[in-house]
C-alpha positions, 0 to 999 in steps of 0.5 A, a space after each residue: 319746312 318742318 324739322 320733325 319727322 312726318 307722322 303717320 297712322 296705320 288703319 284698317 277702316 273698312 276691310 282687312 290684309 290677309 298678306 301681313 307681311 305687306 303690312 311690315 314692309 309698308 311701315 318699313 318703308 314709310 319709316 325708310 322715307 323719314 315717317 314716324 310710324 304709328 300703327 293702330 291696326 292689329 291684325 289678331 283683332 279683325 272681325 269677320 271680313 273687317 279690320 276689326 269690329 264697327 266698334 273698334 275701327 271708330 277707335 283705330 280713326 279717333 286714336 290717329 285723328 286725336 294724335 297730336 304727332 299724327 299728319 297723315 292717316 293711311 289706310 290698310 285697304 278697301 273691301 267693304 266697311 266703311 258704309 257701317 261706320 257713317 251713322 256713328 263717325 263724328 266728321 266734325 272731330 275728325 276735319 278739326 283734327 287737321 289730318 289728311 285721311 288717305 285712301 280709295 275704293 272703300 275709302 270714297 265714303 269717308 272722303 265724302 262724309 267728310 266733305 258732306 258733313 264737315 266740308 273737308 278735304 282729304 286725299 284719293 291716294 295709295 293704301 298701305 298694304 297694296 301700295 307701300 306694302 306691295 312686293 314691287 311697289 309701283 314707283 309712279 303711283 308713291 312718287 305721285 302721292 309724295 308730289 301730291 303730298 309737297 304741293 302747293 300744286 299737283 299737275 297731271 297730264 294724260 295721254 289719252 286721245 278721243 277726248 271731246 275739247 274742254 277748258 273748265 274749272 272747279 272743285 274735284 271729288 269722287 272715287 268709287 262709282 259703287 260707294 257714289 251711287 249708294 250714298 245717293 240721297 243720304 246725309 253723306 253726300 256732299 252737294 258739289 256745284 261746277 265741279 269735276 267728277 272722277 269716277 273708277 270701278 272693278 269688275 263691274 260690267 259695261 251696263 252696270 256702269 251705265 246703271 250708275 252714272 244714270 243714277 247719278 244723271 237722272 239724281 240730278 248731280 251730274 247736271 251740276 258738273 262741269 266734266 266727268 272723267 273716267 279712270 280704270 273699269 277694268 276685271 269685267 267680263 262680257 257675256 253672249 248676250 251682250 250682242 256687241 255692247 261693249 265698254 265702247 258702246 257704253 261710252 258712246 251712249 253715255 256722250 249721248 245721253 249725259 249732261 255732262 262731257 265724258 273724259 276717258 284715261 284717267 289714270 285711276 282706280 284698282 290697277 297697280 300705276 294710279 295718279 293721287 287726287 286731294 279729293 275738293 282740291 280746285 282743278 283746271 281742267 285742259 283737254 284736246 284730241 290728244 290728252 288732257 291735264 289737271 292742275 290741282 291747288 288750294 289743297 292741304 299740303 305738308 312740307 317735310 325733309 
């Protein structure tokens, strides 16, 4: 176990906090957990809807990867942005720098670049403003992350019942369905066989869900999977037309249809409780009319007092 305080860079990649003070108390309580806090984001310099312009947030990301006192790279937040920046990000630099980049939502293409491009891993976890920074930070969702983080496994078990019965292993990835489904047929897609896909998404309706794992279906990718499961689809809203069709329904065609199991329950997405995930770490996969597990290794951890 390392002596030296666990170093820790703040960037705005994608999108930016209008709440600084989640900032200052995110910082703050990474610095209370024994971090060494190194903070690239400025929030004077956000561009448009931004956490700075392209320019600038390829910066923010070379300025923490190339820091030698830097393990972990943590994320603002989301929103959008990341999809600019793939064409000029030079993946290789990034995977050499040994750091662990954390995130989710927009942060999904950057784990996927990263794993397409450079066959790296890297963490679906917490970000610093809605997380750590949060006015009541959500204790499982930081202590997930800090277990995560120890290793050398990670376990996650989930109540969740109507779950078809299933034994498979293999690599797991994914994130955001939206930023999966756009990267379908460009250089940042990582081609992934017998793995386990995890998928999440906000305010998107039931059929537009539908729409994207079809995509992914008919693009031939889930084909090559050994399960999908799914996690928070929260924040939509069903209209008359709708006639009956229902997440439910949706779930129900989507068994029928696929290649593929369908899991339900994962605890992950935009809701406040979210499990960490080293995204193309090795997972054993165990359900049964109950609830399943994951038992994550052969993943990058970090040991620190």
């Amino acid at each position: 176990m390392s002596t030296s305080p666990l170093g820790v860079a703040i960037v705005a990649p994608a999108g930016y906090t209008p709440d600084r003070l989640a900032v200052e108390r995110g910082i703050s309580r990474l610095a209370a957990r024994g971090c060494r806090v190194f903070n690239y984001y400025d929030p004077d310099a956000v561009h448009e809807r931004f956490g700075g312009t392209d320019a600038a947030r390829l910066e923010q990301l070379y300025a923490a990867s190339d820091n030698p006192d830097v393990q972990l790279v943590l994320a603002v937040r989301g929103g959008y942005g990341l999809t600019r920046l793939l064409p000029a990000l030079d993946f290789e630099r990034l995977a050499a720098s040994g750091k662990i980049f954390v995130g989710y939502s927009d942060i999904t293409a950057l784990h996927m670049g990263l794993m397409a491009k450079a066959g790296a891993p890297s963490y679906a976890g917490p970000l610093l403003a809605g997380d750590f920074g949060a006015p009541e930070p959500d204790a499982f969702t930081i202590e997930s992350f800090w277990r995560c983080l120890a290793g050398p496994t990670h376990l996650i078990t989930e109540q969740a019942p109507g779950n078809p019965v299933l034994d498979a292993s293999g690599p797991i990835w994914g994130g955001n369905l939206a930023m999966l489904a756009s990267l379908i047929g460009t250089p940042w897609f990582p081609r992934v066989d017998g793995g386990i896909l995890f998928v999440e998404d906000i305010s998107e309706h039931p059929y537009r869900v539908e729409r994207m794992l079809l995509q992914l279906h008919q693009a031939g990718v889930l084909a090559r999977q050994q399960a999908v499961i799914l996690g928070d689809f929260s924040g939509y809203r069903l209209g008359h037309l709708d006639n009956g069709y229902d997440f439910d329904t949706m779930l129900a065609y989507l068994r029928e249809v696929l290649p593929v199991p369908v899991l339900t329950g994962l605890r992950f997405g935009h809701v406040p409780r979210r499990v960490t995930i080293p995204f193309g770490a090795q997972a054993r996969l165990r359900s049964n009319e109950e609830g399943f597990t994951l038992l994550l290794s052969d993943y990058p951890t970090l040991r620190f007092p």
